[in-house]
PDB file of N, CA, C and O in Angstrom, chain B, residues numbered from 101:
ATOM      1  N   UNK B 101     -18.043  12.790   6.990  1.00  0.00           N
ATOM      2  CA  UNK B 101     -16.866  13.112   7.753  1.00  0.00           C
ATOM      3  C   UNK B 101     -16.998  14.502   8.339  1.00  0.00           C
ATOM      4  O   UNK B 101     -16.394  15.462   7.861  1.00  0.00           O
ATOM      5  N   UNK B 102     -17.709  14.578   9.267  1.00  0.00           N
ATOM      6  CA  UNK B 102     -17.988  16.324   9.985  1.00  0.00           C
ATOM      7  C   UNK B 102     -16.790  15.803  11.277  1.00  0.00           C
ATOM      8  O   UNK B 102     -16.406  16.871  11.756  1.00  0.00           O
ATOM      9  N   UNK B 103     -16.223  14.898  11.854  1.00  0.00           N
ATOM     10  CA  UNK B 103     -15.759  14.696  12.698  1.00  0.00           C
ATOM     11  C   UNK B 103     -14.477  15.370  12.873  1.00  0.00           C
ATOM     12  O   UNK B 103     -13.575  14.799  12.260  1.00  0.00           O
ATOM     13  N   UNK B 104     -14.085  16.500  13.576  1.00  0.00           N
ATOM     14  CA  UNK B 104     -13.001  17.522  13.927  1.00  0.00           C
ATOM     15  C   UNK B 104     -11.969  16.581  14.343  1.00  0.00           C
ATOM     16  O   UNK B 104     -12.305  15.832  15.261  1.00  0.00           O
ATOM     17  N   UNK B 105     -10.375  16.398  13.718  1.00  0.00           N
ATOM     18  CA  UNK B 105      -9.328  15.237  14.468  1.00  0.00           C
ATOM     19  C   UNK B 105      -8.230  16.389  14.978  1.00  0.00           C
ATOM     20  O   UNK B 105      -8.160  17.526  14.510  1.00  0.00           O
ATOM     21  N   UNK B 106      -7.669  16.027  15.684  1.00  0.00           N
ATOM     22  CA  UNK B 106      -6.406  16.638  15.878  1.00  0.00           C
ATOM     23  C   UNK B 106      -5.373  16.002  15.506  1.00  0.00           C
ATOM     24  O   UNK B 106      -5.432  14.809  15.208  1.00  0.00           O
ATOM     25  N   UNK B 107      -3.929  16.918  15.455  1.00  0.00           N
ATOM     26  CA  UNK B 107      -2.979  16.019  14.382  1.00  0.00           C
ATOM     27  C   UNK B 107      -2.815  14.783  14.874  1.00  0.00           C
ATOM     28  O   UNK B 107      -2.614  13.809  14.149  1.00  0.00           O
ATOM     29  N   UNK B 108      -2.890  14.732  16.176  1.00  0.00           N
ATOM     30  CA  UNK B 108      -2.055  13.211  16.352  1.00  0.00           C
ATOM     31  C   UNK B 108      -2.923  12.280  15.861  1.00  0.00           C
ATOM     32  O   UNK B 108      -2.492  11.524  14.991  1.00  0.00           O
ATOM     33  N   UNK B 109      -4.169  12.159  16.266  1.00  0.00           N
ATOM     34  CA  UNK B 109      -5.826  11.093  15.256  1.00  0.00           C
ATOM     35  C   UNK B 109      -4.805  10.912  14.104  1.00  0.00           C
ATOM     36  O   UNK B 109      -4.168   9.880  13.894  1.00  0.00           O
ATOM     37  N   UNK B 110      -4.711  12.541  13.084  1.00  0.00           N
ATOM     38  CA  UNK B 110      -4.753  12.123  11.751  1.00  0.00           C
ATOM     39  C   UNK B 110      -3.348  11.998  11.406  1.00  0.00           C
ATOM     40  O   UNK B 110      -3.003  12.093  10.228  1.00  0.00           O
ATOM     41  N   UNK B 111      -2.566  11.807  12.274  1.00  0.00           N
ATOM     42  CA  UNK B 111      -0.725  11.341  12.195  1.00  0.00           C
ATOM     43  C   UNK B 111      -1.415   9.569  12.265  1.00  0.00           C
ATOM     44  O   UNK B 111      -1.449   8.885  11.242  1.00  0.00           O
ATOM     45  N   UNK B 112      -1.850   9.109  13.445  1.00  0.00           N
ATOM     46  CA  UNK B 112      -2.304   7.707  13.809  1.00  0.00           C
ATOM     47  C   UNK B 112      -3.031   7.389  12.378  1.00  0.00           C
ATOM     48  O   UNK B 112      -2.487   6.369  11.954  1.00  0.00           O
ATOM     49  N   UNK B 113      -3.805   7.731  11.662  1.00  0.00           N
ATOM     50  CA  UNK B 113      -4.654   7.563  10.788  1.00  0.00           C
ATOM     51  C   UNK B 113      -3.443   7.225   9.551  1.00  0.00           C
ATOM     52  O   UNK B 113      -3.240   6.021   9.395  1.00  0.00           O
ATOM     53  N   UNK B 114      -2.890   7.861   8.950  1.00  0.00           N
ATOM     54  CA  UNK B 114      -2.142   7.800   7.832  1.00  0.00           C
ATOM     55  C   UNK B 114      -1.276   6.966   8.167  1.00  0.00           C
ATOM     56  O   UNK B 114      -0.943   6.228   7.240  1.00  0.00           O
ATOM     57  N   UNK B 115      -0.630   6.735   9.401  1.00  0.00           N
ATOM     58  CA  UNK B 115      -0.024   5.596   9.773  1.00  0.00           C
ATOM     59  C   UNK B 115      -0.647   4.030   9.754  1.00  0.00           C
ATOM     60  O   UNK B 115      -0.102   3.012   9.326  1.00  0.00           O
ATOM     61  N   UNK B 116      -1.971   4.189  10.363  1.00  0.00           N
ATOM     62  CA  UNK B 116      -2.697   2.603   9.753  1.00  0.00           C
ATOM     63  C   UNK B 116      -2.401   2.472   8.230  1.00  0.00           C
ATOM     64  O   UNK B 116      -1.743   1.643   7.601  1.00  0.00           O
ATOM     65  N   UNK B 117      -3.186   3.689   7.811  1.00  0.00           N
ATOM     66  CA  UNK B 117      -3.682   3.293   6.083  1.00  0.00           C
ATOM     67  C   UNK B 117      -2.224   3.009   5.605  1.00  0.00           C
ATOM     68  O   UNK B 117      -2.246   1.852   5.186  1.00  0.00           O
ATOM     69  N   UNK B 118      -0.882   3.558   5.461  1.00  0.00           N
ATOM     70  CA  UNK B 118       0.521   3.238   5.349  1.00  0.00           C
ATOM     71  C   UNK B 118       0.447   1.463   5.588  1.00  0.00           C
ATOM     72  O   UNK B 118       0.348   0.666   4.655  1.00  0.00           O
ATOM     73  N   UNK B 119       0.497   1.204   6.591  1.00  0.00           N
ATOM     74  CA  UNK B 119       0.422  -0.360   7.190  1.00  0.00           C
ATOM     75  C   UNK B 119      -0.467  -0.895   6.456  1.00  0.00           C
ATOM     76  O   UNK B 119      -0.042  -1.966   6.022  1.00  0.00           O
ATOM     77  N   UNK B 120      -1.398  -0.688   6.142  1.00  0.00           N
ATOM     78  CA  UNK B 120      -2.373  -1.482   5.949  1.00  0.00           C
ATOM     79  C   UNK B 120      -2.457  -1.794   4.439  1.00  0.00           C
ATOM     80  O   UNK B 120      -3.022  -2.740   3.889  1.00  0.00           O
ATOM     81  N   UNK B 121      -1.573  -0.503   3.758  1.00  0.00           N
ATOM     82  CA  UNK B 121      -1.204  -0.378   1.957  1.00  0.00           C
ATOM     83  C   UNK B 121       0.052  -1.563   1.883  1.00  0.00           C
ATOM     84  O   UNK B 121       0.268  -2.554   1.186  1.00  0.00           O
ATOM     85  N   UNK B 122       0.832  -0.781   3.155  1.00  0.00           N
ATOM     86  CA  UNK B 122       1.884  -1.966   2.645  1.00  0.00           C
ATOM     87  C   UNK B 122       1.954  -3.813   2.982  1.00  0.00           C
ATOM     88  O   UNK B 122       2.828  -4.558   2.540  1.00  0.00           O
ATOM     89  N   UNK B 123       0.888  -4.195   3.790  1.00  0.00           N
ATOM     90  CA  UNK B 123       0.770  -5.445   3.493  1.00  0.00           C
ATOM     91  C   UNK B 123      -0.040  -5.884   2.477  1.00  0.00           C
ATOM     92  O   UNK B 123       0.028  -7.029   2.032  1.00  0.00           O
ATOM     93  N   UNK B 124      -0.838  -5.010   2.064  1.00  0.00           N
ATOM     94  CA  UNK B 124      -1.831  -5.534   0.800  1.00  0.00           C
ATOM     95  C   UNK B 124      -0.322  -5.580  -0.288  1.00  0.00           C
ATOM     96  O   UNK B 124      -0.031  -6.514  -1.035  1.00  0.00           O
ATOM     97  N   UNK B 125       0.319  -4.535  -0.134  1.00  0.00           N
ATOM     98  CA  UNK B 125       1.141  -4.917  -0.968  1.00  0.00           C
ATOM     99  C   UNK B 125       2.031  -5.875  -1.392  1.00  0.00           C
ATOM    100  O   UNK B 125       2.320  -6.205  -2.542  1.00  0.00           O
ATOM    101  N   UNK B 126       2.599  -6.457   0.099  1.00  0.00           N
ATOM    102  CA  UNK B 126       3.390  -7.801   0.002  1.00  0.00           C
ATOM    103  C   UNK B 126       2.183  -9.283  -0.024  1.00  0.00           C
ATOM    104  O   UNK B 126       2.418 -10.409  -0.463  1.00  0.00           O
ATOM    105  N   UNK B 127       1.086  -8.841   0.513  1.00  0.00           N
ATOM    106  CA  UNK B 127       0.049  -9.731   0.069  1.00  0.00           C
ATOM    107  C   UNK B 127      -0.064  -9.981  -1.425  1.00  0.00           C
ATOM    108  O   UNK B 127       0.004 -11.154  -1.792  1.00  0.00           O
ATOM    109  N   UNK B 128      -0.261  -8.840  -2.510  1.00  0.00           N
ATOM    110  CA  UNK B 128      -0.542  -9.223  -3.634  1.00  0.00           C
ATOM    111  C   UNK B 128       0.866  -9.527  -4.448  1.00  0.00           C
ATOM    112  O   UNK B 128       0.998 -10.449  -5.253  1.00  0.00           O
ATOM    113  N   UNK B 129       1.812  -8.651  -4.114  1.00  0.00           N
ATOM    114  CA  UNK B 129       3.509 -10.009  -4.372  1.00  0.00           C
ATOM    115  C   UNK B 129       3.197 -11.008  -4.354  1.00  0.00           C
ATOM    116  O   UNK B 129       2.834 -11.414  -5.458  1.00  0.00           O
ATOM    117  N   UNK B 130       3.144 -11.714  -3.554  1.00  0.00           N
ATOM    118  CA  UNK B 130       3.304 -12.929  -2.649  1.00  0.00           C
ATOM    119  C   UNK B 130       2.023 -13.655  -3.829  1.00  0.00           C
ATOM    120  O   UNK B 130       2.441 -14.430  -4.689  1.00  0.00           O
ATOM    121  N   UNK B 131       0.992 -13.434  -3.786  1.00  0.00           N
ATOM    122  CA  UNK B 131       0.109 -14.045  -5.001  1.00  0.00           C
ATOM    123  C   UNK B 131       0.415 -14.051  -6.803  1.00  0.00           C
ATOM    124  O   UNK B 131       0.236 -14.794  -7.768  1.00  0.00           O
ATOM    125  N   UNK B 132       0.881 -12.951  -6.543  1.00  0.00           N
ATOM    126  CA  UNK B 132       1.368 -12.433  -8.268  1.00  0.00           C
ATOM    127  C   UNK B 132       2.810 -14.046  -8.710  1.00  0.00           C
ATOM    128  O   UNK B 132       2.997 -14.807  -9.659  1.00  0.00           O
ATOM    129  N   UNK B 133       3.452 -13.804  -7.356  1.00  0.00           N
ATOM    130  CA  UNK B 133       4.693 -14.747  -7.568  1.00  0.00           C
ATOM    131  C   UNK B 133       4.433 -16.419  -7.716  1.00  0.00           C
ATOM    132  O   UNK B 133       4.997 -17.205  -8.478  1.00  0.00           O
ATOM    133  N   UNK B 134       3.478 -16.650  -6.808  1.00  0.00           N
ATOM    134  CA  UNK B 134       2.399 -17.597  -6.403  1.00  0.00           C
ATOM    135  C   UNK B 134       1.570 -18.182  -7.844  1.00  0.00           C
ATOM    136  O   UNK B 134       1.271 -19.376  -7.823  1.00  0.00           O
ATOM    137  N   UNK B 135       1.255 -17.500  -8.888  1.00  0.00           N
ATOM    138  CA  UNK B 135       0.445 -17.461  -9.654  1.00  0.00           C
ATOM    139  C   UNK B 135       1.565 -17.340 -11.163  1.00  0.00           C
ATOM    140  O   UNK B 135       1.223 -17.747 -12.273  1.00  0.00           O
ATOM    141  N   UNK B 136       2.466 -16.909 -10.956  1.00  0.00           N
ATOM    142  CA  UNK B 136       2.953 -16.925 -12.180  1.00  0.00           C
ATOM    143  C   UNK B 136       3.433 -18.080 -13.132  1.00  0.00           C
ATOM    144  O   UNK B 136       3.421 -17.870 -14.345  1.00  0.00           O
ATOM    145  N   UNK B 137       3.958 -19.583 -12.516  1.00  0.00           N
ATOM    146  CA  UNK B 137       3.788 -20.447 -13.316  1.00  0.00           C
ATOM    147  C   UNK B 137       2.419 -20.822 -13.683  1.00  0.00           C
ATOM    148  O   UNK B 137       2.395 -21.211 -14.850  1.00  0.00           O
ATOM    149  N   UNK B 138       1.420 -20.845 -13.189  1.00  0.00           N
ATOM    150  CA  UNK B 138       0.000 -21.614 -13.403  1.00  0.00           C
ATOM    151  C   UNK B 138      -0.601 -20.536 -14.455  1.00  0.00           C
ATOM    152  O   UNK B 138      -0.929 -20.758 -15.621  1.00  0.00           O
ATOM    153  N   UNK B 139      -0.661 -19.332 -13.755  1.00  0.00           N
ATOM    154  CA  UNK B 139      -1.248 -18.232 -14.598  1.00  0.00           C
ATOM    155  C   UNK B 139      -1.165 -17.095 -14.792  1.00  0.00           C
ATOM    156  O   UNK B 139      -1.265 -16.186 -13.967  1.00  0.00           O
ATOM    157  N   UNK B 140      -0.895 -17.007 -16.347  1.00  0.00           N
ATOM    158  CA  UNK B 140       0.476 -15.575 -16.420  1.00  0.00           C
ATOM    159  C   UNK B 140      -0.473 -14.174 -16.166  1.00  0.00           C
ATOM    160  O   UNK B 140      -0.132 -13.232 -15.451  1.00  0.00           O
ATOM    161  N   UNK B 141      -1.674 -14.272 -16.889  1.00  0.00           N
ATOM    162  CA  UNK B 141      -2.538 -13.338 -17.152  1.00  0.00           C
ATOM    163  C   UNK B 141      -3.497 -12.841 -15.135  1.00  0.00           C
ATOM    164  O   UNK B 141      -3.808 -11.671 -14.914  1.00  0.00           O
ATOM    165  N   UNK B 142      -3.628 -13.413 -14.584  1.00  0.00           N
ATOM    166  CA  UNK B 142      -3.379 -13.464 -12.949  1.00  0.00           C
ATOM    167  C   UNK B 142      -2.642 -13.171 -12.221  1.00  0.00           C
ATOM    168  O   UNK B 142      -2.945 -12.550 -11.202  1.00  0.00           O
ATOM    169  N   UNK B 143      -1.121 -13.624 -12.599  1.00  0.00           N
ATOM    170  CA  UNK B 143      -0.409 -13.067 -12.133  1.00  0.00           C
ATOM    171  C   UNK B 143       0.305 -11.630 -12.588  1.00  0.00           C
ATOM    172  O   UNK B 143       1.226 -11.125 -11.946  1.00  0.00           O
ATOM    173  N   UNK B 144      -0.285 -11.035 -13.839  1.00  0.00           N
ATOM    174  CA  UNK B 144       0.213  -9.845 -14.436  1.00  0.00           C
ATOM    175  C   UNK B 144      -0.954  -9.289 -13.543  1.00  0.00           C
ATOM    176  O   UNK B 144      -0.552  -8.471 -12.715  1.00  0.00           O
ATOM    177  N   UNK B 145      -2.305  -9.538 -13.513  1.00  0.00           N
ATOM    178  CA  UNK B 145      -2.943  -8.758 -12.567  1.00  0.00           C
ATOM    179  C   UNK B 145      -2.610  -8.462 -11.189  1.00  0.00           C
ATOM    180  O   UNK B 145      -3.102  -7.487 -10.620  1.00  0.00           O
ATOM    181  N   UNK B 146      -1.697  -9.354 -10.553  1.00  0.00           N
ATOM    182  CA  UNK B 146      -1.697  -9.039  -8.968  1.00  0.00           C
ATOM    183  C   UNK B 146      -0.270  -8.439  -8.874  1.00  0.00           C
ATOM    184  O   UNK B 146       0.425  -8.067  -7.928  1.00  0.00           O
ATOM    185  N   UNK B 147      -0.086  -8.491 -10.327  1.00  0.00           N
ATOM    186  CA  UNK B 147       1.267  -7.534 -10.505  1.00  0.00           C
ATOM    187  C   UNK B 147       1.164  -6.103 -10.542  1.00  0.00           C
ATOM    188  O   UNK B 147       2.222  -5.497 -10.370  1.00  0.00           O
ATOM    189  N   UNK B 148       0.319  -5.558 -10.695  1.00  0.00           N
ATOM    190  CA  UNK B 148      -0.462  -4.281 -11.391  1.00  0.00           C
ATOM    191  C   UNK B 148      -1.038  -3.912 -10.161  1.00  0.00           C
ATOM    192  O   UNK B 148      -0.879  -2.759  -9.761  1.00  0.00           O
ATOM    193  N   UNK B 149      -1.715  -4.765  -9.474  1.00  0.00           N
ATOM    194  CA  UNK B 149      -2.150  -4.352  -8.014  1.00  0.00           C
ATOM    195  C   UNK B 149      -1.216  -4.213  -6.850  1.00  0.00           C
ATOM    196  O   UNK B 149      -1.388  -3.583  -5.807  1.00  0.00           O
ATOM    197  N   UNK B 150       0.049  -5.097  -7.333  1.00  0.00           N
ATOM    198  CA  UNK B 150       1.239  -4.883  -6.203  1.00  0.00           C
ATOM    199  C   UNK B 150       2.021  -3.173  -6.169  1.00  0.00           C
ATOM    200  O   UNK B 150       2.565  -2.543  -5.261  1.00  0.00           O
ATOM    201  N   UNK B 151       1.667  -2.768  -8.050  1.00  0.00           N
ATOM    202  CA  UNK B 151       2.599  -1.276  -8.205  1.00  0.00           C
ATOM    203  C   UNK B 151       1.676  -0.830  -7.850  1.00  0.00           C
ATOM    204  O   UNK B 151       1.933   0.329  -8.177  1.00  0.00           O
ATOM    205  N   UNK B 152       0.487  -0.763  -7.302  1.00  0.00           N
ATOM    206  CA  UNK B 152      -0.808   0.504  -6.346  1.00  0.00           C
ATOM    207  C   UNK B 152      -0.277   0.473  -5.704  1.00  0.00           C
ATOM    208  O   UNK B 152       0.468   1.448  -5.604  1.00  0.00           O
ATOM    209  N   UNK B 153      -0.164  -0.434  -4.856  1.00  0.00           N
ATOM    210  CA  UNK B 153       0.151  -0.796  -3.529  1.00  0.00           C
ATOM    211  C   UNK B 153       1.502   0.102  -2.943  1.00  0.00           C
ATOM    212  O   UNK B 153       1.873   0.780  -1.986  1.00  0.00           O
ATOM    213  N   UNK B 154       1.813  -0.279  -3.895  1.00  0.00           N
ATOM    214  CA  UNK B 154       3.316   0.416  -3.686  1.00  0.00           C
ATOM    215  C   UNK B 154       3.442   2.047  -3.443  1.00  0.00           C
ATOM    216  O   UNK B 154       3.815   2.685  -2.459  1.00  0.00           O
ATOM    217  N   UNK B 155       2.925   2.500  -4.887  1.00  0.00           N
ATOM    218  CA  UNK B 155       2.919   4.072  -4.894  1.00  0.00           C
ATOM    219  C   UNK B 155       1.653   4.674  -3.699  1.00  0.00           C
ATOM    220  O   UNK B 155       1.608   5.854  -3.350  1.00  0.00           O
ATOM    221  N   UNK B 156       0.621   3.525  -3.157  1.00  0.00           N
ATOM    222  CA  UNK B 156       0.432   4.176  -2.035  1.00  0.00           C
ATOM    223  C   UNK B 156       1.049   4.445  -1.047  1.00  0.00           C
ATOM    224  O   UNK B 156       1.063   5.550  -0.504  1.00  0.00           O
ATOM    225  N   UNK B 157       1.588   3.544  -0.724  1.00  0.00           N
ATOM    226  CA  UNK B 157       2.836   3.278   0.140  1.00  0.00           C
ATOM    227  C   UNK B 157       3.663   4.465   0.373  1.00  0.00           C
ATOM    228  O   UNK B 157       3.698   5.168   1.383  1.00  0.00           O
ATOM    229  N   UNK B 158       4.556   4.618  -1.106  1.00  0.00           N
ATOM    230  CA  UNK B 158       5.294   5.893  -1.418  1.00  0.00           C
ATOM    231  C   UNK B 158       5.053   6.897  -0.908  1.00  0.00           C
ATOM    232  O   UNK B 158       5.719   7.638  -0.185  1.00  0.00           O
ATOM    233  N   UNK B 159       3.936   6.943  -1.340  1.00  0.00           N
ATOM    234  CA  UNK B 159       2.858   8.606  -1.030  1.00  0.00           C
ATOM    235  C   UNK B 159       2.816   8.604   0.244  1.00  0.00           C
ATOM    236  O   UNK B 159       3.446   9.605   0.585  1.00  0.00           O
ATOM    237  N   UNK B 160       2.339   7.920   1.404  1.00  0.00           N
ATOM    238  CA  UNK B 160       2.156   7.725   2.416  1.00  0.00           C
ATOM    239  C   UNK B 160       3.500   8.063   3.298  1.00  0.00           C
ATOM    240  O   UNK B 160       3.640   8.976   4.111  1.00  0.00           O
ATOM    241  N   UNK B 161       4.351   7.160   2.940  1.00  0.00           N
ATOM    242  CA  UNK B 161       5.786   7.499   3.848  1.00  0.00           C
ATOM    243  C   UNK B 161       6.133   8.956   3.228  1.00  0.00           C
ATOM    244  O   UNK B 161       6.506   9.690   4.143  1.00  0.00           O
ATOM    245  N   UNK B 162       6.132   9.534   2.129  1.00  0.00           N
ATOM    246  CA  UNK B 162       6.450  10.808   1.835  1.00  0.00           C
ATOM    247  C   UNK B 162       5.563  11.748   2.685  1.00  0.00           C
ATOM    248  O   UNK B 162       5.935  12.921   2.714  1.00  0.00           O
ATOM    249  N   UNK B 163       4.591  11.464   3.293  1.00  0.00           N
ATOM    250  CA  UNK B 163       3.339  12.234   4.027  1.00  0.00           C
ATOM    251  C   UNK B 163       4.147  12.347   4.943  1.00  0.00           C
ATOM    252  O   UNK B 163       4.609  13.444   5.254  1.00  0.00           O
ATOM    253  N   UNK B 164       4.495  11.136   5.597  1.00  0.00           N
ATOM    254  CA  UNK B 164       4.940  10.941   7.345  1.00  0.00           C
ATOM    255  C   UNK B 164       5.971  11.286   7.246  1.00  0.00           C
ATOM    256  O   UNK B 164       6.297  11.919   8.251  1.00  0.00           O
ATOM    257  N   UNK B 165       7.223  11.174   6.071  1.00  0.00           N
ATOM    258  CA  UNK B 165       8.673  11.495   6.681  1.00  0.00           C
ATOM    259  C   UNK B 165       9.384  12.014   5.204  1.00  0.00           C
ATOM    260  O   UNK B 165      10.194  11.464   4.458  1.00  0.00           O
ATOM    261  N   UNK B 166       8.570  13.558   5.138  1.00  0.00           N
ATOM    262  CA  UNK B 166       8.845  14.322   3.347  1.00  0.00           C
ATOM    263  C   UNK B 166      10.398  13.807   3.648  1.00  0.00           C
ATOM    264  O   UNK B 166      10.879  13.279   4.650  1.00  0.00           O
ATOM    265  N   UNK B 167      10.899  14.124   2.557  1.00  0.00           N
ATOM    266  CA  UNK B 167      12.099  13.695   1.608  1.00  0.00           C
ATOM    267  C   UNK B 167      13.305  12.422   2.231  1.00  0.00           C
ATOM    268  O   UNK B 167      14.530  12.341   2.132  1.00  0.00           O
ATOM    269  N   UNK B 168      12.405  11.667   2.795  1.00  0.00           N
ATOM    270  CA  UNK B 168      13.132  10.112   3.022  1.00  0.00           C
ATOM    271  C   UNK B 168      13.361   9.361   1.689  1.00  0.00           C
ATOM    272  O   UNK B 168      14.083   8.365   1.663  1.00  0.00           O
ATOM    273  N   UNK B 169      12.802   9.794   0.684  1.00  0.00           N
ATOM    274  CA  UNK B 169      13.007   8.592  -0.511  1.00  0.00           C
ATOM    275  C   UNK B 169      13.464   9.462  -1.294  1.00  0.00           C
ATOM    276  O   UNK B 169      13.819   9.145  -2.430  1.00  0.00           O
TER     277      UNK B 169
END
């Protein structure tokens, strides 16, 4: 990473990775919920991957818009 950005690149940048955290996040919901009658131990995993998801998320919108939450 020698590549020099200016803010707006790295405003655009944290804005993908934001987007891109928060559908992995409703992606792995959506499986965790998907998975929980068949398989509990699967779905506790995509449960565990949904709270990453999340606190990236968090972190991310706290980047772009401090004290909204």
């Amino acid at each position: 990473m020698t590549d020099v950005v200016d803010s707006d690149e790295l405003l655009r940048r944290i804005q993908r990775a934001r987007a891109c955290a928060a559908e992995e996040e409703r992606s792995w919901r959506a499986r965790s919920d998907e998975l929980a009658p068949s398989d509990p131990k699967a779905a506790q995993d995509a449960a565990v991957r949904t709270l990453a998801y999340e606190a990236v998320t968090r972190v991310l919108d706290e980047v772009l818009r401090p004290g909204s939450r």
